[in-house]
C-alpha positions in Angstrom: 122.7 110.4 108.4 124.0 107.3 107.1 121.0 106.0 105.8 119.9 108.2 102.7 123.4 107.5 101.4 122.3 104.2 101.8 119.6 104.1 100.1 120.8 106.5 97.4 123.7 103.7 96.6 121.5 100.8 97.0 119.2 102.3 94.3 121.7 103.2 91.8 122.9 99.2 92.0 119.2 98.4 91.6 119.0 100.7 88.6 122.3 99.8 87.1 120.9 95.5 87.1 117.4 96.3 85.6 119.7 98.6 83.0 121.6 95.1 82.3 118.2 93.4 82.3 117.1 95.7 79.5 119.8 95.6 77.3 119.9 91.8 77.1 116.0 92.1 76.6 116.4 94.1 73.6 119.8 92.2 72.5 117.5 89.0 72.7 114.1 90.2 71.3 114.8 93.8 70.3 
């Protein structure tokens, strides 16, 4: 039972770096 908590906090990291990625895309290019 461990394991979708898991993978529901491993994702959130995930999404939380590609949302820091993004911002210094746009602060760069945008």
């Amino acid at each position: 039972t461990d394991m979708p908590a898991a993978l529901s906090t491993h994702k959130a990291t995930v999404g939380v770096e590609d949302f820091k990625q993004y911002e210094k895309f746009i602060k760069d290019y945008g």
